[in-house]
N, C-alpha and C positions, 0 to 999 in steps of 0.2 A: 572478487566475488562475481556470480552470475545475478544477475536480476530476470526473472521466467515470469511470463504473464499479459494480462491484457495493457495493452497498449492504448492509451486515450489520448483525443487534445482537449486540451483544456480552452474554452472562447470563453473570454471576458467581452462584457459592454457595461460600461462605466460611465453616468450619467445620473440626472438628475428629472424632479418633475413639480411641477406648478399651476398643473389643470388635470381636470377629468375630460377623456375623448367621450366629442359629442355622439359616437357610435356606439357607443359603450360604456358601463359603470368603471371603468379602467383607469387607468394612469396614462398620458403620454409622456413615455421618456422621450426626453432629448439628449442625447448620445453626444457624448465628450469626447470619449476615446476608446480604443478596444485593442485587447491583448491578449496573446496566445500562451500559452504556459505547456509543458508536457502532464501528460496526467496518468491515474491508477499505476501502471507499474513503472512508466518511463519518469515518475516522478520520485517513486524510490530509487530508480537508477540515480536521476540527477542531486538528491539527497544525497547520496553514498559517496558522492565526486565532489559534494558542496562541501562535505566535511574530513576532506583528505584521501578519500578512500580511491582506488581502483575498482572498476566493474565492467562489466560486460551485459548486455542488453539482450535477451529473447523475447521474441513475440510475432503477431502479426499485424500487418494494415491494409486498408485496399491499395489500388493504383486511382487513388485520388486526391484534391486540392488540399484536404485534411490530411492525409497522409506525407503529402510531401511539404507540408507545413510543421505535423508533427517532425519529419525528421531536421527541418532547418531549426526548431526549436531545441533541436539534439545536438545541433550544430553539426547534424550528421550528412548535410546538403550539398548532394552528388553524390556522397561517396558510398563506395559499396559495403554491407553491411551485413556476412551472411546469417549472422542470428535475426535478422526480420526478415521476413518471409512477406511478399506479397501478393495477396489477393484479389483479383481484379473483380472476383463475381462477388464481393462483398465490401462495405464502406469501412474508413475509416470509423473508430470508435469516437464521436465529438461530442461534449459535452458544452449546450451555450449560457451562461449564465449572467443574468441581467442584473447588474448593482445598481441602486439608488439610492443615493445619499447616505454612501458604504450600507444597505442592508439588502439582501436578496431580492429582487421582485419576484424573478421566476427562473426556474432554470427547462431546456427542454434539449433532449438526447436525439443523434441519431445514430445508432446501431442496429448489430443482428444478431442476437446474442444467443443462437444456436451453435453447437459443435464445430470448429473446424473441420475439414475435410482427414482424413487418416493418414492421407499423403503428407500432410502440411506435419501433422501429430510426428510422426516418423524423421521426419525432415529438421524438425527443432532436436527430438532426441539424438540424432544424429550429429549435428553441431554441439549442444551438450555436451556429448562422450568424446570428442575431441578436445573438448576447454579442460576435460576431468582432472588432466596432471597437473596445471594451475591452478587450481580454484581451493578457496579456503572455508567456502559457505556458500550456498543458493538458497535465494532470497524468490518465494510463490507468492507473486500479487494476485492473487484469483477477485475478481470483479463479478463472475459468470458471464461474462462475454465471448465465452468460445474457446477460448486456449485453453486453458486447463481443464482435462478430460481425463476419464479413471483408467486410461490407458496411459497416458503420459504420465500418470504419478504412481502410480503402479513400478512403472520403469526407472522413473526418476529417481524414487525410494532404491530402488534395489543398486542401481550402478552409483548410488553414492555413498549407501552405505558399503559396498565393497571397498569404496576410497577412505571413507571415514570421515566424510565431509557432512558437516551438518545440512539441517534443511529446513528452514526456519517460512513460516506460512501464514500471511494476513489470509482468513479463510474468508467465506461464503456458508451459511447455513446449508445449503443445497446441496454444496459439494463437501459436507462433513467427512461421509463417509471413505472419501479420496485420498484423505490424510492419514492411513493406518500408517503409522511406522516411519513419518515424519519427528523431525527433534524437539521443533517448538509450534505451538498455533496461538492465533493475538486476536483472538474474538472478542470483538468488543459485548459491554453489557448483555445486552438485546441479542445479540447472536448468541452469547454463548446462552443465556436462557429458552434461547428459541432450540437452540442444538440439542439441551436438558431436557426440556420439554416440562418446566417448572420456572417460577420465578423466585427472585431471591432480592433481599430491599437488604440486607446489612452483610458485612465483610463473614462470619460465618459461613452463610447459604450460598456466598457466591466463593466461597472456597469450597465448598461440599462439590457446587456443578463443577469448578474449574476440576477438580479430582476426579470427579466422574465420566468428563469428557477426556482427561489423560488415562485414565486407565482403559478406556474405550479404545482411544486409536493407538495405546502402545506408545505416547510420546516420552521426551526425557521430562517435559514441560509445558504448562498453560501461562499464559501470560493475558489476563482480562484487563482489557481497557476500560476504564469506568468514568469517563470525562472529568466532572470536576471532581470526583473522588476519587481521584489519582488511578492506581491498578495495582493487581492484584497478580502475584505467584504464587502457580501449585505446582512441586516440583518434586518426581519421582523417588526424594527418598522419603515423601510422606510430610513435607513441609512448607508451611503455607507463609507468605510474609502479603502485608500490604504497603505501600509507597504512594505518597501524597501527590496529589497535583503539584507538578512548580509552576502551573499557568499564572502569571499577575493579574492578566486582563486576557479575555478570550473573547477576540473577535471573529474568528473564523474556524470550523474544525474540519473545514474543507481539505483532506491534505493530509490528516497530522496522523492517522494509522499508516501512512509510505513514511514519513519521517519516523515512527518510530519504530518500524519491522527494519528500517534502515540502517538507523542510528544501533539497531541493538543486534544486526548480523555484523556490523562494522567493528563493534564492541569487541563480539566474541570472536571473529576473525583474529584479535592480537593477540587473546590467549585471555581475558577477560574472564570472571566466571559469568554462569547466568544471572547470580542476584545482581552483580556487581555492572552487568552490560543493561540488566533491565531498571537500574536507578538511573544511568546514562542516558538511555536511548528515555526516559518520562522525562530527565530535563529535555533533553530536545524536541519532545512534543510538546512540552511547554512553552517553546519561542515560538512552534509553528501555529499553535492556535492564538498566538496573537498579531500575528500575522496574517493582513484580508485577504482571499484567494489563494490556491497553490503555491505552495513555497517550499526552496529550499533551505533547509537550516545551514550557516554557516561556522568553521569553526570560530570564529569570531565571536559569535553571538551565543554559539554553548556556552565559552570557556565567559561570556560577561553572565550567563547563566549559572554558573557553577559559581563563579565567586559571589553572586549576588547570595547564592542559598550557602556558602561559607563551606563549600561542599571540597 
């Protein structure tokens, strides 16, 4: 598989607190320990490798400490890599996030999350149409951080439906319109009603938008993530199913839409159908949200996931 998209690092700071700073109504953390993790698409990469699969990595990063952190967290450290592309006149995408006594304090970003330059646009396509004779499915993390542009899915779409390769898409409200003639998109709740431009509180109405949004962009499939009420397919021959959470306990949901646009192109890569990939890829969002910070799901931990639901 290819994995196309923004590229994050994930900072962890993991600590605890036992006073108010006298500067301020604030917390003082005291800082235990701090870890890096890959994030947004390079976490669905790592996802797809956590659970057997082979992939390949697009995006970009700057030429900085985040950047060359993200790729040691890739285990990708030295080595040349030409699906990431690097930008020197823009930062790494980092994401720092302060835990206390495992609950979020704060988290705060630094990015630029305007367009890549059209050279960079061209330059990934390029590498792309090369992977094409390989590839079994490409996997769009879209964050709106730059990479993905209505130029590169425009193209995307088209040289892969000439292969016949699906193209399966964690979207972006923003970038709705980018996905005509994409195979699958996994908007969560909130997206896909924001994408509708109507709300919807029961499996009905959020079948109606998931329908209205595939018939919009021409896909094979919608797939709405709905947290603790599992998700929902709307599937172009007119048929809606919903699927229960298998979360036990959800600690974190940090993560768990790249485990599960992950777990469910890995799926259909073996010849899976869709319902059949999208019950697959909701148990493995079920391990990831109970799991604190970014994670990759392991096959390990599906296959104790599967038999716990007797599945």
């Amino acid at each position: 598989m290819l994995v196309l998209g923004d590229l994050m690092l994930d900072h962890y700071l993991w600590g605890g607190t036992s006073r108010i700073s006298p500067e301020a109504p604030v917390p003082v953390v005291r800082v235990e320990r701090e870890s890096l993790r890959p994030g947004g698409a390079a976490n669905v990469y790592q996802n797809i490798l956590s659970l057997g699969g082979r992939a390949l990595l697009c995006g970009v990063i700057g030429g900085d400490d985040a950047g060359r952190a993200l790729m040691k967290t890739l285990r990708l450290n030295g080595k040349p890599h030409p699906g990431i592309l690097v930008d020197r006149k823009r930062p790494t995408t980092k994401k720092t996030r302060v835990v206390v006594h495992r609950q979020h304090a704060v988290r705060y970003d630094v990015e630029r999350p305007d367009d890549v330059p059209p050279a960079s646009t061209k330059a990934l396509l390029r590498y792309i149409e090369r992977q094409l004779p390989s590839l079994s499915c490409i996997v769009v993390s879209d964050y709106c951080k730059g990479v993905v542009t209505s130029e590169l899915m425009a193209r995307l779409v088209q040289i892969a439906r000439r292969r016949r390769i699906p193209v399966l898409v964690d979207p972006k409200v923003a970038h709705m319109p980018y996905y005509a003639g994409v195979t699958i998109v996994t908007p969560n709740h909130l997206e896909a009603e924001q994408a509708a431009g109507c709300a919807a509180r029961d499996d009905r109405a959020i079948h109606a938008i998931g329908h209205q949004l595939r018939r919009r962009l021409g896909c094979e499939a919608v797939l709405v993530t709905r947290g603790e009420r599992g998700i929902s397919l709307c599937e172009d021959t007119g048929k809606s199913r919903h699927i229960t959470a298998m979360a036990r306990e959800v600690y974190d949901v940090t993560g768990a839409g790249d485990t599960l646009v992950g777990a469910l192109a890995l799926a259909m890569s073996t010849g899976a159908s869709i319902p059949d990939s999208a019950a697959l890829a909701n148990h493995a969002a079920g391990v990831a949200v109970g799991m604190l910070g970014t994670a990759a799901v392991t096959v390990t931990q599906l296959r104790e996931a599967l038999r716990r639901a007797g599945a």
